[in-house]
Every structure is written in C-alpha cells, then in structure tokens.
N, C-alpha and C positions, 0 to 999 in steps of 0.2 A: 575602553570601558569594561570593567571587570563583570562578569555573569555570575549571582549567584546561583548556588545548587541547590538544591529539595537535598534535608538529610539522606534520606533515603536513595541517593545516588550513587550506581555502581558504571564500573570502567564500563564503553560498548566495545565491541569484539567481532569482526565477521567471522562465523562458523561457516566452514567449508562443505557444506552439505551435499549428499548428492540421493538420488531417489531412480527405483526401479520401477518404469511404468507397463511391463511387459503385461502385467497381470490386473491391470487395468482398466474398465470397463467405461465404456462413454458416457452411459449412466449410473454413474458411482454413486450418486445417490439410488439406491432401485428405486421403481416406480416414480421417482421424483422427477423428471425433463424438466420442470419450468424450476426448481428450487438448484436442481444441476446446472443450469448454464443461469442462473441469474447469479450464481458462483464461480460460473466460470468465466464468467467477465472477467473477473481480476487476470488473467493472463492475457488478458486481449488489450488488456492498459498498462499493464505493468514493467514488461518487456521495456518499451517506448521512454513510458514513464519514468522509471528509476534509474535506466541511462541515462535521463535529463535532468535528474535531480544530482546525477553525480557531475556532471557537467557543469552544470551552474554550480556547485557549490567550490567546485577546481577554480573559477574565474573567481570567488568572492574570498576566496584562500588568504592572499593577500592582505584580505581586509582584519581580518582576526586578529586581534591583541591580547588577546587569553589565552595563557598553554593550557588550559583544562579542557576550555570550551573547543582547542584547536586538536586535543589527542578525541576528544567525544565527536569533531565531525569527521575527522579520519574513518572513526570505526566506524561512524554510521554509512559513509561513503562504500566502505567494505562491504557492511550489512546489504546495505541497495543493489550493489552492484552484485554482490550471488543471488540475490530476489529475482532479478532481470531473468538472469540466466538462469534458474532453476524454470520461473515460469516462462521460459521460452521452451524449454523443453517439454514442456506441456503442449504447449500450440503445436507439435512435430509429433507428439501422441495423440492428439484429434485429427492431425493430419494422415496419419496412417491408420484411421479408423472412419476416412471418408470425409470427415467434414476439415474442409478448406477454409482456415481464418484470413489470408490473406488480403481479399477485397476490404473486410473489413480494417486490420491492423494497417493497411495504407495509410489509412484514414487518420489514423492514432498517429503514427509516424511524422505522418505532414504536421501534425497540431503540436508536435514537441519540436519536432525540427527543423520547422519553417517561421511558423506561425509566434512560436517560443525560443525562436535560436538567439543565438548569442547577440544579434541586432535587430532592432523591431521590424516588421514584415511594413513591406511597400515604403519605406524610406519615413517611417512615421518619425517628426522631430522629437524625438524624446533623449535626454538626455544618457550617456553608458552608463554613468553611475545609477541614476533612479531606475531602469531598465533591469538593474542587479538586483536592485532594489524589489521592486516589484514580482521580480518571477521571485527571488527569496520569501517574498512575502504568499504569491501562490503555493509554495514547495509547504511552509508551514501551514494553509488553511489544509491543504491536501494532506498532511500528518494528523492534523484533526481526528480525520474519519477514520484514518487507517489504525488509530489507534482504537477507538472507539469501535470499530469493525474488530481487530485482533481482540478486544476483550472479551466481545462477544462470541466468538470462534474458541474462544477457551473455556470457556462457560456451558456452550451449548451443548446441556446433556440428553436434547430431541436428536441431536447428529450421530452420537452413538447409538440410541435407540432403533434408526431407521437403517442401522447396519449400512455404513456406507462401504467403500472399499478404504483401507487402511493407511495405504500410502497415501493418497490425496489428504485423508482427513491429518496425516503426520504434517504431509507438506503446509498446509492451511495451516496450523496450530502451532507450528515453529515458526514461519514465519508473521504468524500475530502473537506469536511472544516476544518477536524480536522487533516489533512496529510499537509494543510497551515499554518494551525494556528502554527504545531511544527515543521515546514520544515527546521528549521536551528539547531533542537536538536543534529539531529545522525550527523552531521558535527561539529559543535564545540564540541562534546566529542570526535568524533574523534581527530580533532583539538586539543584538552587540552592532548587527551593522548598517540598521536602519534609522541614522541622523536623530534629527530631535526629536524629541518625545513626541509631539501634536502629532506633526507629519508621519512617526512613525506608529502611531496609532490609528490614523486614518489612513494610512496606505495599508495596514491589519485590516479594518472592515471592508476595503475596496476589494482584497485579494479574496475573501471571502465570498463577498459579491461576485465576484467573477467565479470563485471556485465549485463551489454549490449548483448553481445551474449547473452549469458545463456539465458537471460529474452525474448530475441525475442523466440528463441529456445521453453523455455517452452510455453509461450505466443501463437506460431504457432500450437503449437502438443497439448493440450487445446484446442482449438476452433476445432481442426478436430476433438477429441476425441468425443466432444460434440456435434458436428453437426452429428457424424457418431453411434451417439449410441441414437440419440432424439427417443422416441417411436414415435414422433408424425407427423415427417415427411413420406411421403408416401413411399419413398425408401431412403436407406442408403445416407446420403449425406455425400459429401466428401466439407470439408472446401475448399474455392477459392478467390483467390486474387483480381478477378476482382467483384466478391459480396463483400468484404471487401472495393473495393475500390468504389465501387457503391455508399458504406453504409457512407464511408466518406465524398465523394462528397455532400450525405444528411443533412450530421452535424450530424450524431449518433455517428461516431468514431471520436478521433483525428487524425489528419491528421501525414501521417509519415514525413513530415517537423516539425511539430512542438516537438515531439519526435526527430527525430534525431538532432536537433538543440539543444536539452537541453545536449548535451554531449561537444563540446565544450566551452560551457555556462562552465559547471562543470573542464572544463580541465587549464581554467585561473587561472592563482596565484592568484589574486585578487578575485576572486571570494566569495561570499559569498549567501548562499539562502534565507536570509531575501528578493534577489532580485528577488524571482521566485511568483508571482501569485499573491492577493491583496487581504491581512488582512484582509480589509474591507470587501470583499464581503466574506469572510470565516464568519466573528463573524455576519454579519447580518443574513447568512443562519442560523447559528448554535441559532440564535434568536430565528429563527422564525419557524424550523425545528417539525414537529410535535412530532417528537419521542424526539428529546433534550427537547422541552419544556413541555412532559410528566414527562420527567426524573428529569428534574430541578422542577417541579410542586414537584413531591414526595421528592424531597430533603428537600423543603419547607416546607412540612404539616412536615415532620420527625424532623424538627430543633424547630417545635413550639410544637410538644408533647411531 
C-alpha cells in the first residue's frame, strides 16, 4: 500500500548533536522547580522510550512496501535514537548535581521492556502480528503529543523571557523541531501496516486510549518524584497543580487545552499530522540551532577530508 505525502514534505535526517552540560544549572529555569522538572520529565521517558520506538519499528521493517515511507522511517529511527541518547545524558547531569533518576527510570524501563517487549507480558494470546500492530499504533498516539509538545517549545516566547539556561533551552527546541519535522512518520507506518481500514482505525483509538492516561500518569508521578527528591529545594517538596497551573498561566508549560485538544484532533478519520505544528518554524530553528549547526558544521569539514 503506497503512503501518500503532505506537499510540503522533506527528507528526515538524524543530526548528530551533542551539548555541554558543564555550566548547567538544576534549575535552569530560575526560580521555576515545578515548571523545571515538569520539563524534565521528558528525560526521565525518553531515554527508555525512543529505544523502544526504534525497536519496534526494526521488527515492522519488513513490513514496509514503500521506498519513501521506508527512507522516512530510517531517518526518524536516526532522529530517536540521538534523542535517547542526548537526554540520557541529561539524567547523568542531574545525577552529578545530587538528584538520583534511577528509582524512578526503572520504572520507565520495565514499561518498555517488559510490559511492551517484543512479546506480550504474562503469555497474553495475542497474536505477533497484531502485537506489531498495536505498539505501532501506541508509538504514533505518542508522536501525537511530541509533536504538539515540540510546537509549543518553539513558540514559547515566556521561556526566553524567564532567562532560562541556553543549552537546555537549545537541547528542548532542536529536538521539538525534529518531533515536526517527522510528525507524520510513526502514523503513516502505522497506516501502511495496520491491515484493513475498520480495524486499523479502531486499533488508532485503542492506542490512544491506552496512550493518554498512561502518559499523564507517568508525566504526574515525574514531576512529583523530581520535585520531592531536588537537593536543592529547602524542604521536601511535593509536586502541585496550582504551581503547575501558575507556571502555565506564565507561558513555561503548555496549556492543558492545548494538549487535551490534540486527542480528538487524532481521533478523526481524516486526520493526518502533516496538520499539527508548522514545518517552517521547525527547519528555521534546526537552522539556526547552535548544537544542529555545530553538528551540520562537522558533517561538512568530514565530507571535504
């Protein structure tokens, strides 16, 4: 089955990025603790997470019958797989600043590679095929947001305002240029290799179903873990929805309209994610990006020696 493309589609590409965390500070946002670690979740899922989407998407490889759709999951493959690894090294700069992700990231760990491994947890009869199937179809509700997260990450002109530290805010904003740039990958594989229409429509709102909790879920217990284990705060603090909602009201978080809003976006048959965020302002950051154009700089000198 052939995938169509949105005009406006360009090659994906993993950039080879790397970032100095030396000068770094735990609350890279200042004064912000609950708007910093409800931020810095994403390394506390991401690690886990986007080895698992490379994972699964190696086993559905096979299934692919489109050279277009087949060089576009390559490179998002790419994309994920320095995502992993850039924000693992983030968790090793919190870790050398006192607070300790591990108990939590376990957690994370088991839910990709037990609970989502390549065969269903506790011998559940579900068929290999539909099994592909179905994490295929979690990987794209979970692109959903990421995309919808990196738009807003590009956008948010309270995150420069509130002087964050530079590199983070580089690291955040290249990698939600590049959550735009492939925001319709893990959906048209889905799409190209999820059976017939009905079923593969109704296994779209299942994954969804399943995705949404979950990701609030981890998302909430995250940010409390983080807030409640900071050395740096003066007494244990306990994560709070009205600092959460404070922090939005600021323009540091997305707003939970605009997140819950992106699930019926996703629940329409017609639907497609080329419609979520704007290309444009994806490929102009990844321009101009310091760490991309470090990265693209040494691709450069490497191609003329």
């Amino acid at each position: 089955m052939s995938t169509p493309r949105p005009q406006e589609h360009r090659p994906i590409a993993p950039r080879r990025v790397s970032f100095d965390w030396r000068e770094t500070p735990l609350h890279w946002i200042p004064d912000e603790p609950t708007a910093t670690h409800v931020i810095n979740v994403l390394h506390l899922l991401l690690p886990a997470g986007e080895r698992w989407f490379v994972k699964v998407f190696k086993e559905a490889l096979p299934l692919v019958r489109d050279e277009e759709l087949l060089k576009d999951v390559k490179g998002f493959m790419g994309q994920e797989a320095t995502h992993s690894v850039q924000h693992a090294y983030v968790l090793g700069h919190l870790a050398h600043q006192g607070l300790d992700t591990g108990p939590y990231t376990r957690h994370v760990d088991f839910l990709f590679e037990y609970l989502l491994g390549e065969r269903p947890p506790l011998g559940v009869p579900v068929p290999e095929r539909e099994w592909l199937r179905f994490r295929l179809s979690l990987i794209a509700a979970i692109e959903q947001f990421t995309a919808v997260l990196g738009d807003w990450v590009l956008d948010a002109e309270a995150l420069d305002r509130a002087g964050p530290d530079p590199v983070m805010l580089d690291l955040l904003r290249w990698h939600g240029a590049e959550e735009v740039e492939h925001r319709a990958v893990a959906f048209d594989m889905y799409e190209h290799t999820g059976g017939a229409e009905l079923s593969r429509y109704l296994r779209r709102i299942l994954g969804m179903s399943v995705t949404a909790p979950v990701l609030w879920y981890l998302w909430g217990r995250g940010a409390a873990y983080l807030l409640r284990h900071d050395p740096q705060l003066a007494v244990r603090s306990r994560y709070s929805l009205r600092e959460h909602n404070r922090a939005v009201r600021k323009g540091l978080l997305p707003t939970w309209r605009a997140l819950g809003a992106a699930i019926p976006r996703y629940l329409r048959r017609s639907y497609h994610p080329s419609q979520e965020g704007s290309l444009h302002t994806a490929v102009a950051y990844l321009a101009s990006s310091p760490a991309a154009r470090t990265a693209a700089g040494a691709v450069g000198r490497a191609a003329l020696s």
